[in-house]
MARROBA-989370 format. One line per 10 residues: number of its first residue (from 1); their letters; for each residue x, y, z of N, C-alpha, C. Coordinates in Angstrom, 2 decimals, m for minus. Layout:
N
NUM = a = X Y Z X Y Z X Y Z  ...
//
This chain:
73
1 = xxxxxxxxxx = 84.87 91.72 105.77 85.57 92.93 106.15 86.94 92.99 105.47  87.47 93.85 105.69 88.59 94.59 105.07 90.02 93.45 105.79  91.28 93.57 105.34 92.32 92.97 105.47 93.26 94.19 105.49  93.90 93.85 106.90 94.77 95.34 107.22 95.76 95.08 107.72  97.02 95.71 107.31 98.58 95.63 108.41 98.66 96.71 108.40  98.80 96.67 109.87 99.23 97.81 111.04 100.77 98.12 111.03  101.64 98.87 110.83 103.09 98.87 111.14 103.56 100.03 111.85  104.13 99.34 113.07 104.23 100.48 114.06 105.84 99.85 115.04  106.66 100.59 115.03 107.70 99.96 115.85 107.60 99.64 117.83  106.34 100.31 117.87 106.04 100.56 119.00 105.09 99.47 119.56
11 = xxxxxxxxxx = 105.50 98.77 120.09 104.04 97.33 120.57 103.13 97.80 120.84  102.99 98.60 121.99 101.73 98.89 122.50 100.52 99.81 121.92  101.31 100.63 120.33 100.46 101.54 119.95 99.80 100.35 118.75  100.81 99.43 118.39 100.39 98.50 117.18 99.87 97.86 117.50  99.69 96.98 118.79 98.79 95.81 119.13 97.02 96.83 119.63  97.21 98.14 120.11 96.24 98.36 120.39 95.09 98.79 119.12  96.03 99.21 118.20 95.50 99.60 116.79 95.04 98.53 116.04  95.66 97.28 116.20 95.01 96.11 115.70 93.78 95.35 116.42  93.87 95.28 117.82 92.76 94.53 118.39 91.57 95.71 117.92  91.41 97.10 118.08 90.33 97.87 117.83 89.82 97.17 116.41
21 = xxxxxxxxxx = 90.75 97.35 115.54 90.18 96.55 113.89 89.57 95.65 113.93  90.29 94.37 114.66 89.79 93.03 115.05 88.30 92.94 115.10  88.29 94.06 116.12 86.92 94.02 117.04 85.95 94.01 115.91  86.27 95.19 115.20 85.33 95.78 114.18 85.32 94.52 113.18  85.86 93.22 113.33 85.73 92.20 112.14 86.77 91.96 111.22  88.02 93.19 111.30 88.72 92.97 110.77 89.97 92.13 110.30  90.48 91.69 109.13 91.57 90.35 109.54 92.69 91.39 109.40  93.48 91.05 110.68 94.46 92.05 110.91 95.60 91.59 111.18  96.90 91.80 110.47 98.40 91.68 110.39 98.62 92.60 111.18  99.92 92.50 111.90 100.84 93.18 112.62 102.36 93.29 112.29
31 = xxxxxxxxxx = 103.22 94.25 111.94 104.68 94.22 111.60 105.20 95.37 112.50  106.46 95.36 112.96 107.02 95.70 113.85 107.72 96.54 113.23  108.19 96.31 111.71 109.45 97.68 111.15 108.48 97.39 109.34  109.40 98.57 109.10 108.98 98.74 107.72 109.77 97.51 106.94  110.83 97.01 107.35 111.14 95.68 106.61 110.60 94.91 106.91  109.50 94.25 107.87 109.00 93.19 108.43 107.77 93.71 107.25  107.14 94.51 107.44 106.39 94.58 106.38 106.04 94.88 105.23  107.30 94.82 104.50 107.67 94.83 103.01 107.45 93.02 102.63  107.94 92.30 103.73 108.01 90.40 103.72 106.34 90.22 103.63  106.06 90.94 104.77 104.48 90.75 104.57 103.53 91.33 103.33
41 = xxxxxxxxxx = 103.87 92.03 102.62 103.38 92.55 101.46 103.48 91.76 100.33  105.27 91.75 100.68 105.34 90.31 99.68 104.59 88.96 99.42  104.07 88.43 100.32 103.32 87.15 100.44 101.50 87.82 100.21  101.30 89.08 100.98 99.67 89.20 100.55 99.63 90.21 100.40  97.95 90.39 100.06 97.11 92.23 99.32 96.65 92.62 100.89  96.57 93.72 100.78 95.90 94.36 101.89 95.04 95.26 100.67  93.72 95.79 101.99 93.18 96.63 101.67 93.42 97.99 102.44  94.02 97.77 103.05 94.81 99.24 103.89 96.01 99.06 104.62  96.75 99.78 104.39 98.04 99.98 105.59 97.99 101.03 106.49  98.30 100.70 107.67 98.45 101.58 108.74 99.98 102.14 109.45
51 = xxxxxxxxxx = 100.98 102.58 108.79 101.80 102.95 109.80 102.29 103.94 109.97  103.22 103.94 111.11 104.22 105.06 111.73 104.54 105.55 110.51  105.01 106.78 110.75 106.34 107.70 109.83 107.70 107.40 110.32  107.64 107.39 111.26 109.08 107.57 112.13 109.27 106.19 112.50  110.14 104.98 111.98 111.12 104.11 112.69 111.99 103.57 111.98  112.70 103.13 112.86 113.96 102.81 112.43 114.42 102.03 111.22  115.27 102.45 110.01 115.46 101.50 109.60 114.35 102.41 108.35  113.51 101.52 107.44 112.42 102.17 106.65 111.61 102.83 107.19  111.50 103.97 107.38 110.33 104.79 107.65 109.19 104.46 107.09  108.06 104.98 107.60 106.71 105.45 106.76 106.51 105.49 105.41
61 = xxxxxxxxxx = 107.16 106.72 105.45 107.02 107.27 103.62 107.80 106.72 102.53  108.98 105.81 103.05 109.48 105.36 102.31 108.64 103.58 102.34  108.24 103.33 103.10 107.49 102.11 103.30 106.07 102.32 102.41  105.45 103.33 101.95 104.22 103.74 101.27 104.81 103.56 99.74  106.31 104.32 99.77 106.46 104.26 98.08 106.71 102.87 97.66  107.34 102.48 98.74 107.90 100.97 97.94 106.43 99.79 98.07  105.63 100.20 98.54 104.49 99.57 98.37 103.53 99.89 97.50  103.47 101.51 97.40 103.05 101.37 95.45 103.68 101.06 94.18  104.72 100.46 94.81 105.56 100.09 93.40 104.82 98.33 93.68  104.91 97.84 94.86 104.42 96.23 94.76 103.10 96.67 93.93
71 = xxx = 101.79 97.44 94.92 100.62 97.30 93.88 100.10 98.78 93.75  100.27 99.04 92.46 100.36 100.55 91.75 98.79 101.03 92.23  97.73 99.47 92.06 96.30 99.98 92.11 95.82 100.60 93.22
//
């Protein structure tokens, strides 16, 4: 299965969004802000990202661009 980080500033919407993946087989990361998971990008590939638009600090959309600059593909 697929390899996924979830990023959501919100615990309860991110942990619930990850155990559903889990379930489905998935190996699933969790990050709490868009800088927590820029560190995590840094170290591995995902095959999908999941997050918020809105939190504090790096948003969403700015958390999407700077992650097609890590992997363009």
């Amino acid at each position: 299965m697929a390899r996924i980080l979830v990023v959501d500033d919100e615990e309860g919407i991110r942990s619930f969004v990850a155990e559903c993946l889990a379930i489905e087989g998935h190996a699933v990361d969790e990050a709490a802000s868009g800088e927590h998971a820029l560190e995590s990008l840094s170290k591995s590939a995902y095959a999908l990202m999941i997050t918020d638009l809105h939190m504090p600090g790096i948003g969403g959309m700015e958390l999407l661009r700077r992650a097609r600059t890590l992997y363009p593909e």
